[in-house]
DRENROBA-871320 format. One line per 5 residues: for each residue x, y, z of C-alpha. Coordinates in steps of 0.02 Angstrom, whole numbers. Last residue first. Example, Ala and Ser with C-alpha at 12.3 -4.5 7.8 and 13.67 -1.06 7.14 Angstrom:
BEGIN
684:-53:357  615:-225:390 .
***
This chain:
BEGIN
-1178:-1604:4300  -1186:-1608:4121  -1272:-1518:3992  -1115:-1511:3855  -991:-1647:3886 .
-909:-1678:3725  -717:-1721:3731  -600:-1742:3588  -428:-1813:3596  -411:-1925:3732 .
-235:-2038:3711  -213:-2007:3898  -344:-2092:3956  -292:-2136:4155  -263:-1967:4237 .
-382:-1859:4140  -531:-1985:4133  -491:-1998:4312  -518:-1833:4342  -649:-1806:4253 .
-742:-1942:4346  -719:-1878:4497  -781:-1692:4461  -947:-1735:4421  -1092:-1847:4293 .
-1260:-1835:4338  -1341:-1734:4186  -1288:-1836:4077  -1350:-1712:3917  -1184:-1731:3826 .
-1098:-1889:3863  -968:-1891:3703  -811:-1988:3728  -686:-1985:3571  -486:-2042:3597 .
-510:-2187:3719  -363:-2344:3709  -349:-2322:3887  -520:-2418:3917  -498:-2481:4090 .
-505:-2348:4193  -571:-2201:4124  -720:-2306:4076  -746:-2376:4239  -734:-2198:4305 .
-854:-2137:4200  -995:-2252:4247  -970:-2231:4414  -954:-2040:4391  -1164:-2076:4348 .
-1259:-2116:4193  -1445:-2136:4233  -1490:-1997:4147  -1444:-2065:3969  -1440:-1901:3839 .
-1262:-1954:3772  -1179:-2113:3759  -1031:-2105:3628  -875:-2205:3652  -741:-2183:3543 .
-580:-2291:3549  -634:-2456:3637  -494:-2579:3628  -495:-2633:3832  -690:-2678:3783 .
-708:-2772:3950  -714:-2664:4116  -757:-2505:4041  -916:-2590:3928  -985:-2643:4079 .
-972:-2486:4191  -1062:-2419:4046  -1213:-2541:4060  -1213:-2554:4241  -1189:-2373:4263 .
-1340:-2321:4147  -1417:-2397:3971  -1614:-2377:3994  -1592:-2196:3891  -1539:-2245:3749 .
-1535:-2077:3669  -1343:-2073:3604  -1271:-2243:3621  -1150:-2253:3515  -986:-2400:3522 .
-843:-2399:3432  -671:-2487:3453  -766:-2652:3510  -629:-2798:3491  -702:-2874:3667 .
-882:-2889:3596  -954:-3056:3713  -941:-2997:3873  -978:-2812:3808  -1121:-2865:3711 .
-1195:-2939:3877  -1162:-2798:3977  -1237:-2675:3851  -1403:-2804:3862  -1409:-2806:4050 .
-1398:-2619:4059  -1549:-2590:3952  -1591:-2550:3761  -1754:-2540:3723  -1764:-2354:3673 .
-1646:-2377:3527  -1603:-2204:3488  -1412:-2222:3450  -1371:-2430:3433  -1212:-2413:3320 .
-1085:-2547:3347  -911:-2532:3273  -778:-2640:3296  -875:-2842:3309  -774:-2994:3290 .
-855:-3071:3410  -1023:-3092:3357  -1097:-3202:3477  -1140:-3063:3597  -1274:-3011:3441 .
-1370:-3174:3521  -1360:-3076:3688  -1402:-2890:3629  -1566:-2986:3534  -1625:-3074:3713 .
-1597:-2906:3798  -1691:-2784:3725  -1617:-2680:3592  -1728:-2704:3411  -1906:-2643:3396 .
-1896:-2443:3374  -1732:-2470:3262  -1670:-2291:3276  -1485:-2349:3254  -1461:-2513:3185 .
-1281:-2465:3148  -1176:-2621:3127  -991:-2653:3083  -871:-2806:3123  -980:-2948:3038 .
-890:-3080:2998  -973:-3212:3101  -1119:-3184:2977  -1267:-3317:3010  -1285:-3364:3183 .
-1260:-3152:3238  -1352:-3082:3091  -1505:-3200:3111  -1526:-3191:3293  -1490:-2983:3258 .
-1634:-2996:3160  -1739:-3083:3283  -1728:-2959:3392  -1850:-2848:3285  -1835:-2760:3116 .
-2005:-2661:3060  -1936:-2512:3095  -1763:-2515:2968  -1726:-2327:3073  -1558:-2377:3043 .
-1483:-2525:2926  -1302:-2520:2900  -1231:-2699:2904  -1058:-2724:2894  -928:-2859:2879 .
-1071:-2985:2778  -956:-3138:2721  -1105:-3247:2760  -1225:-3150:2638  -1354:-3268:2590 .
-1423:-3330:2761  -1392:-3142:2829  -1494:-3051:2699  -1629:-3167:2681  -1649:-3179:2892 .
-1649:-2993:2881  -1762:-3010:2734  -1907:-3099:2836  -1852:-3016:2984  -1937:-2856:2914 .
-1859:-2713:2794  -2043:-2606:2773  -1978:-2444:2846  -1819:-2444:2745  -1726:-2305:2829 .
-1548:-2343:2780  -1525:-2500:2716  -1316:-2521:2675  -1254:-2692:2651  -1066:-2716:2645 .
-970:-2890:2615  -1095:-2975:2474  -992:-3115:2403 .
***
């Protein structure tokens, strides 16, 4: 019966009870648990074969969770709206592609001080998540206008972008973002190129 699940900073949440959590809980729609440390890849294994409901997740400042293997078993769940990765140091371009493939219904997406997500990533997420409304990706220093214009491009549906401290980003981009994102409502771009 359990649909929400909300673990903010438990230190000791391991696997163990992610695995608990998901095996029990298969109508799970969202699963808050950020700066949960001890969680690893694993949990989103267990979250993605066991809750194909899930359309929220923060696991924000999860020191373990992001690299690729994890992002691709959390590519099975499709039904996904709101993903919340801020912090997590292990995330990569590969990864954000792979969610991307597999996350079409993404309307939300931060990824505020991962700084291993860049063009690739990004340019990613523009090309597939058509329904993305807020995208939030500040602090990466490998973003470029490539990044931006894929984003401008194919994600018209765009009302919140945040890229504050992307330090590479120009005049190209903005332009596009202008042109081709016309439902854009708030703009955060502080420390950029």
């Amino acid at each position: 019966r359990l649909q929400v699940c909300e673990l903010a900073s438990c230190g000791n949440l391991t696997d163990a009870a992610a695995a608990l959590i998901a095996r029990g809980c298969p109508l799970l729609r969202s699963l808050v648990v950020p700066t949960c440390r001890g969680l690893t890849d694993k949990a989103l294994g267990y979250v993605a074969d066991h809750c194909p409901r899930l359309t929220e997740l923060d696991a924000s400042h999860c020191r373990h969770l992001g690299g690729e293997a994890g992002l691709a078993a959390l590519a099975r769940c499709t039904r996904l709206e709101r993903l919340r990765l801020n912090g997590c140091k292990r995330l990569s371009d590969d990864g954000v592609a792979a969610v991307a493939a597999g996350c079409a219904a993404l309307q939300q997406l931060h990824l505020d001080g991962c700084g291993g997500v860049g063009d690739g990533g990004i340019g990613a997420v523009g090309a597939r998540c058509r329904a993305l409304r807020e995208l939030r990706a500040g602090g990466s220093s490998r973003l470029t206008d490539d990044a931006l214009l894929a984003v401008g491009t194919g994600c018209a549906e765009l009302r919140v972008l945040a890229l504050g401290g992307c330090a590479k980003l120009g005049d190209a981009a903005f332009v596009r973002l202008a042109a081709h994102c016309p439902r854009l409502e708030q703009l955060y771009l502080a420390r950029t190129g």
